[in-house]
Steps between C-alpha positions, in 0.01 A plus 500: 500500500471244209701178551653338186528100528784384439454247173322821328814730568717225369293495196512814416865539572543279214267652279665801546797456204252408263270787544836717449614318255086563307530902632867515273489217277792708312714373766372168507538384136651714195237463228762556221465469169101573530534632119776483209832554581706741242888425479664722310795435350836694405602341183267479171322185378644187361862519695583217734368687838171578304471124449558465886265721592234336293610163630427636849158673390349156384635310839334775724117464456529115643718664789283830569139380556422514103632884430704570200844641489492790194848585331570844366794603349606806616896493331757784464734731699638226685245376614398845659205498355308239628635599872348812445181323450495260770634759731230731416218224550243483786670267758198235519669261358339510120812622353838269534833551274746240402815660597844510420829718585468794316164565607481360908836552543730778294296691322538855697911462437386475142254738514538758742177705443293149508168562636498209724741343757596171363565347829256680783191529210416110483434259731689133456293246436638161370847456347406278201820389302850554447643461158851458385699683270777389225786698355465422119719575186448466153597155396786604286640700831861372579434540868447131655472600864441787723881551529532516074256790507701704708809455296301577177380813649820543612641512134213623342433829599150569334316186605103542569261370737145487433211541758126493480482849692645724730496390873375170419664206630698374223636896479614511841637174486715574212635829661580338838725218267677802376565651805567149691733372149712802439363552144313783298223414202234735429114450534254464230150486629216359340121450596521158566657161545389358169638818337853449678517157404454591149803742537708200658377286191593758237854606674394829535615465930742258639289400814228594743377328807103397442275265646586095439172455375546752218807380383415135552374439166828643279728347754404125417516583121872661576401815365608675796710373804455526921823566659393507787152559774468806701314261803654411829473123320516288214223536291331145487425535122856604445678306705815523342495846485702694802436772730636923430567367868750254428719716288371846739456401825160621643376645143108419513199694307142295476176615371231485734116556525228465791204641567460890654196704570470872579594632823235525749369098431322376799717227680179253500530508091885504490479175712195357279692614152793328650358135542319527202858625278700221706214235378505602101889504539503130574208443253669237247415725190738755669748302628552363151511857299698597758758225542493325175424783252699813712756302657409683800408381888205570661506684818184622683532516884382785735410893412738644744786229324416682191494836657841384652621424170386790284703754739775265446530540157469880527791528727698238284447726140452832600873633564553309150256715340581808630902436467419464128278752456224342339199658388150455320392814355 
């Protein structure tokens, strides 16, 4: 019989996590991003989320060991598109998206032969920002406040909305006002927020709820007037502009983004993508785009808050969409 002393079992007791740890260093330590990371992105190039995303991609090599973050716009169908990409990608963690509603959240009630569940085909990552949105009307609107609105509509039967596409944000925002106000105007869609702020500025619609940021600009020159923010909260570069809220008790739509990769994502690089999202999110490049130039609030926090929050959002639009019975073709 061989006898063991003591001290040497002791020793090799302790040795014993590290050799596991060298037989599966998988488990040990997530090597993530060991090459360049592609985020694709549902909206084209130049918009203000494009300009986020690229803000992000030149914080991440000094918070990812020296990789690069690639953008590529992948725009269109709601942002259906670029799900279908992501969601088709190898789940090694080369592929991210930049998601939003329509695509994470809504876009089988938009779509119902979508190739891709919007929910159960990603996993959550890191919920970046939330940014607010503004009702707006042309400045020669004779609607003050939220509460003048509805009376115009009220009197003026063939009032227009404009939105920068179906089952965005700013579209479902302006149909659950309708339905939460009493009042009828009919939707003109257009391919962007630029384009529907040059309907608001040439009086072709008589409001439409888009991001602060994009309306910013014409709103300090007077050529078009907030009545109000679709946020929980003041708006800190609006401050004097109120709440839907205050006028519609609980009325609250907000654009949103984070970071989602395709089902299937090994836990060891959703935790690593995590920390290294949550670090370029306070990166003072970001912080500044996002709070100064978006009038938005950075987020971050855990992958299973953003999870959390994603399914949130589906329950919260989906009877909306379907009640209405909107569609992309």
């Amino acid at each position: 019989m061989t006898v063991t002393h003591p001290a040497v079992g002791r020793r090799a007791a302790l040795a014993l996590p590290a050799l596991l740890a060298a037989a599966h260093p998988a488990h040990a330590q997530a090597a993530w991003p060991d090459r360049t990371v592609r985020l694709v992105l549902p909206f084209g190039a130049g918009g203000a989320i494009d300009t986020l995303a690229r803000t992000v991609a030149n914080a991440f090599p000094a918070q990812a060991g020296g990789q690069t973050l690639v953008v590529e716009n992948r725009a269109g169908a709601g942002g259906t598109i670029a799900g279908a990409t992501v969601a088709q990608a190898r789940p090694d963690g080369a592929t991210l998206m930049m998601a939003d509603l329509g695509a994470n959240a809504i876009g089988k009630e938009l779509q119902p032969s979508l190739s891709y569940d919007p929910v159960g085909s990603f996993a959550a990552i890191c919920h970046l920002v939330n940014l607010p949105l503004a009702l707006v009307v042309p400045a020669a609107s004779p609607a003050r406040d939220v509460a003048g609105l509805v009376a115009l509509a009220k009197r003026e039967r063939d009032m227009v909305y404009a939105h920068p596409g179906i089952g965005y944000v700013g579209h479902l925002a302006q149909e659950m006002f309708l339905r939460q106000s009493g009042i009828r105007m009919t939707p003109v869609p257009y391919r962007s927020g630029a384009e529907v702020v040059r309907s608001l500025l040439a009086n072709e619609t008589g409001s439409s709820f888009i991001t602060v940021s994009t309306s910013l600009p014409f709103l300090r020159e007077g050529k078009l007037r907030a009545l109000a923010v679709a946020s929980p909260k003041r708006v800190g570069l609006l401050p004097e502009v109120p709440t839907v809220a205050e006028t519609l008790p609980g009325f609250e739509a907000t654009v949103w983004h984070g970071i989602v990769g395709p089902a299937g994502l090994p836990v060891e690089i959703i935790a690593a993508a995590n920390r290294v999202f949550n670090a370029v999110a306070q990166q003072p490049e970001v912080r500044r785009m996002v709070e100064q130039n978006q009038a938005g609030e950075v987020v971050g926090g855990s992958a299973e808050s953003f999870a959390a929050f994603i399914r949130a959002e589906h329950v919260r639009w989906a009877p909306l969409i379907q009640s209405s019975g909107l569609r992309i073709e």
